[in-house]
N, C-alpha and C positions, 0 to 999 in steps of 0.2 A: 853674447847673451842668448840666453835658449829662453822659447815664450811659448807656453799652451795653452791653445784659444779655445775655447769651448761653445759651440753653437747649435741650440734645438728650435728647428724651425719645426712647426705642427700643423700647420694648415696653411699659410702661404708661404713666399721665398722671399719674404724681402727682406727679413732676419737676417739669411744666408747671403743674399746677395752680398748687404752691406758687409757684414762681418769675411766675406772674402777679400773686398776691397782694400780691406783694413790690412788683412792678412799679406798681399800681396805688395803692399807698402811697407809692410814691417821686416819682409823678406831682405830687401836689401841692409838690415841693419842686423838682424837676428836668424837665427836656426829656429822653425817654428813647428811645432807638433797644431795641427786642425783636428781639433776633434768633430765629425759632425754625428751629431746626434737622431737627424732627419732622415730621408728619404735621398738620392743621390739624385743632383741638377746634371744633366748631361752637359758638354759644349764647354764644361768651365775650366781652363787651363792655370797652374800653380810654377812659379820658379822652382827649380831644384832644390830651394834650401826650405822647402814647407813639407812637409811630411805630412801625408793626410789619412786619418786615421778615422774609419767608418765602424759607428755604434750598432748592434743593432735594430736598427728604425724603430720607432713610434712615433705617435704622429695621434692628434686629438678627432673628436668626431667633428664636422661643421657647425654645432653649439657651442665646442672648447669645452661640453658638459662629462666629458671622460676618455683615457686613454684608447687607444688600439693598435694590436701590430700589424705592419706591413707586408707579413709573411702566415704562412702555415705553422712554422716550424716551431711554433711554440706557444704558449698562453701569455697576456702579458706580466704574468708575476712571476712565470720563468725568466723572461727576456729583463723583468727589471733585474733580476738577481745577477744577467749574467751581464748587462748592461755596467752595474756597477762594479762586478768584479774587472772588468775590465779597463774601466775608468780609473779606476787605482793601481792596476797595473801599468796603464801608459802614465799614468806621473813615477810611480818608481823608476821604471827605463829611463825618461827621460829627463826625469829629476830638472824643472824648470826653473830660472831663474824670477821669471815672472807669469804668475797666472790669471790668465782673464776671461773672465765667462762673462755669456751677453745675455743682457736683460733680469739675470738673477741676481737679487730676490726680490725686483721688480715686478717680473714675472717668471714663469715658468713654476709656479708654487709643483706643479704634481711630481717635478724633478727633483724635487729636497730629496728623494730617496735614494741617489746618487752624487747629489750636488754636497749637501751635505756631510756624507763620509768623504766628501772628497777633499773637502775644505777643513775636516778634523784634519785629514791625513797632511795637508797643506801649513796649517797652522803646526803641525806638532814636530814639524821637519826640522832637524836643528841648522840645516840651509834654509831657513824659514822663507820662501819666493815672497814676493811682492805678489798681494792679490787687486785685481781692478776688475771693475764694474764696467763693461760696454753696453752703454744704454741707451735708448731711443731719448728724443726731446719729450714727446707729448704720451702720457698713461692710459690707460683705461681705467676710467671710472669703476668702483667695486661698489657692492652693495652696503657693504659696513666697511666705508671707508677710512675711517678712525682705527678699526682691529687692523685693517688689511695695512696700514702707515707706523703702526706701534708693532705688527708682525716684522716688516719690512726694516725698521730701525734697528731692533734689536739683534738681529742678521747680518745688518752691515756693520753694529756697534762689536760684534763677534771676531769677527771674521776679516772686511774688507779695510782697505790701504786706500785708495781711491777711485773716484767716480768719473766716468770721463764720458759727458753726455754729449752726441751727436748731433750738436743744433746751434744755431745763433740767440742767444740772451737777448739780442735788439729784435729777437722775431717771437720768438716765445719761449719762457721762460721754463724751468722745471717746476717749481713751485704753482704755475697755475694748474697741476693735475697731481699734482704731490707736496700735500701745502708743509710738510716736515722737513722742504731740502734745503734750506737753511740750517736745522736744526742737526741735520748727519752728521752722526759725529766725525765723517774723514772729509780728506778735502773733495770737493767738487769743482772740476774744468769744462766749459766747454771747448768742444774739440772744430765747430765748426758743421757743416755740414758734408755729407760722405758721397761721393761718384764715385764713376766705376774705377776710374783712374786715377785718381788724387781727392785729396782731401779740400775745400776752403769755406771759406768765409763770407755770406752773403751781407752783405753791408748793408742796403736795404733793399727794399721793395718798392717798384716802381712800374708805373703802367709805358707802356711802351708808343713812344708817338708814332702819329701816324705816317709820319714820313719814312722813318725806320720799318714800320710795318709795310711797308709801300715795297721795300726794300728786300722783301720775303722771295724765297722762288715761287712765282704762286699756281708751281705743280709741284709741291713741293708733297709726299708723300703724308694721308692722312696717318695714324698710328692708332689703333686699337690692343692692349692686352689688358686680362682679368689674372695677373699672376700667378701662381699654381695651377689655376683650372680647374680647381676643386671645388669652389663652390657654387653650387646652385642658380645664384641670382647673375654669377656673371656668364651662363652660359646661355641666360635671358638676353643678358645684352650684348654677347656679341650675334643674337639673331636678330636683334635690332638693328646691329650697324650693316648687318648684311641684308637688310631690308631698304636703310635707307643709301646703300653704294649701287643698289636697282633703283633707287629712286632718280638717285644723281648721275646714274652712269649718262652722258653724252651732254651732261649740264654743267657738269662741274671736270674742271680737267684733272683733279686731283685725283692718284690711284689709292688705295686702301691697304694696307700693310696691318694683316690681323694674326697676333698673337695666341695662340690657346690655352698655353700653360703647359709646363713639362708632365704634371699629374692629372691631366683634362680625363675621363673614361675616355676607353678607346669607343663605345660606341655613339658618343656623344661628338665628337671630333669628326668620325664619319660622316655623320650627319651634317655638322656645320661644313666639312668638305664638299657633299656633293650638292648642298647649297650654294657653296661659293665659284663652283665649277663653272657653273653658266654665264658669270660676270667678267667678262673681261677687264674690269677696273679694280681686282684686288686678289691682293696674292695670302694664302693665309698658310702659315706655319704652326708647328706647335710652341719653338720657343728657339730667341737669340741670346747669347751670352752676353750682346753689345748692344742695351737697347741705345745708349749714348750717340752710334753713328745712325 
């Protein structure tokens, strides 16, 4: 089976994240073309049978109120042109047996300018692939949430085969932030919840006694990350947690392990660096591939 993922993260990586996870499980069963649409995550390594095939970038402002590229090299109404031509060209190469884009036409509306021809060109294939919907559990509310859910049906009533949504039903459902997914006309699965390494199934949710919590290593490393590093408010907070790792240094024996984000500004990171220089109790990096260990 050959499969072409399709993934546009725009301002954080947790898109990306998931969607490699996936990627890298699906490796074992299938030949995989990754398309990424975004900016490239350093440190992330692919099986030989995933081909990874890099758009060139766009990426939203920190409102999501408009596009922008990642380069000099061009405006973005060249980069969309040549974006899509190129998008169409790795489906003819690679002519998939199944293809699946994340979060469209959930989200990503500004990508219909690609997503769309891509999905003519999908549907009109007389190897017609199998199209699927990789999609988050919980939506973002829209302002004219009724247009944006009668936008979104009509899309999937087009176009998609099935919906295979990243979460547990017994935790939260689709329908509380998309009250029409009942109504899709394809089928809808959930798939479970996604780590870095496998896929499963959170049964429920339960608070943790205190015996077990007893049970903790209790220097057990704190964890601080703001994902991409791009926005604003988490570069607030991580001078907060380096405010209180002086607070706690010789109080608490726990060390601080602070994330910045693959995309943090370089001048902003120095700054959090030679703030953290002075603390002996916390190591801070820009970014791991494995927040899991």
């Amino acid at each position: 089976m050959r499969v072409m993922f399709y993934c546009q993260h725009v301002l954080g990586i947790g898109h990306w994240v998931r969607s490699s996870s996936i990627v890298r499980a699906l490796a074992s069963h299938a030949q995989v073309l990754l398309v990424n649409g975004g900016g490239e995550v350093a440190g992330q390594a692919f099986p030989s049978q995933v081909e990874l095939a890099s758009l060139p970038p766009l990426q939203t402002d920190a409102n999501f109120s408009a596009l922008e590229t990642r380069s000099s090299t061009g405006t973005v109404e060249e980069i969309q042109q040549q974006r899509k031509r190129m998008l169409l060209g790795l489906f003819e190469r690679f002519q998939p047996d199944l293809l699946v884009i994340e979060l469209f036409p959930f989200g990503r509306k500004r990508f219909a300018f690609e997503l769309i021809p891509l999905l003519d060109r999908a549907r009109a294939d007389s190897n017609r692939p199998q199209i699927v919907c990789s999609l988050r559990d919980i939506l973002v509310a829209k302002k004219d949430q009724q247009a944006y859910e009668e936008r979104v049906f009509q899309i999937v009533k087009s176009y998609f085969d099935l919906i295979l949504v990243h979460g547990d039903p017994s935790f939260v459902q689709l329908q509380e932030t998309f009250s029409r997914a009942e109504q899709l006309p394809c089928p809808l699965h959930y798939t479970g919840y996604v780590t870095e390494h496998t896929t499963h199934k959170s049964r429920r949710v339960r608070a943790m006694p205190a015996a077990e919590a007893e049970e903790l290593n209790p220097a057990a490393p704190i964890l601080a990350s703001i994902g991409s590093g791009r926005y604003p408010n988490g570069h607030r907070m991580l001078k907060s947690v380096l405010q209180a790792a002086a607070e706690l240094h010789g109080r608490l024996p726990n060390p601080f392990r602070i994330y910045a984000g693959p995309y943090i500004p370089d001048g902003v990171f120095r700054n959090l660096q030679q703030a953290s220089a002075a603390l002996p109790n916390v190591q801070m990096e820009k970014f791991t591939p494995d927040f899991q260990a």
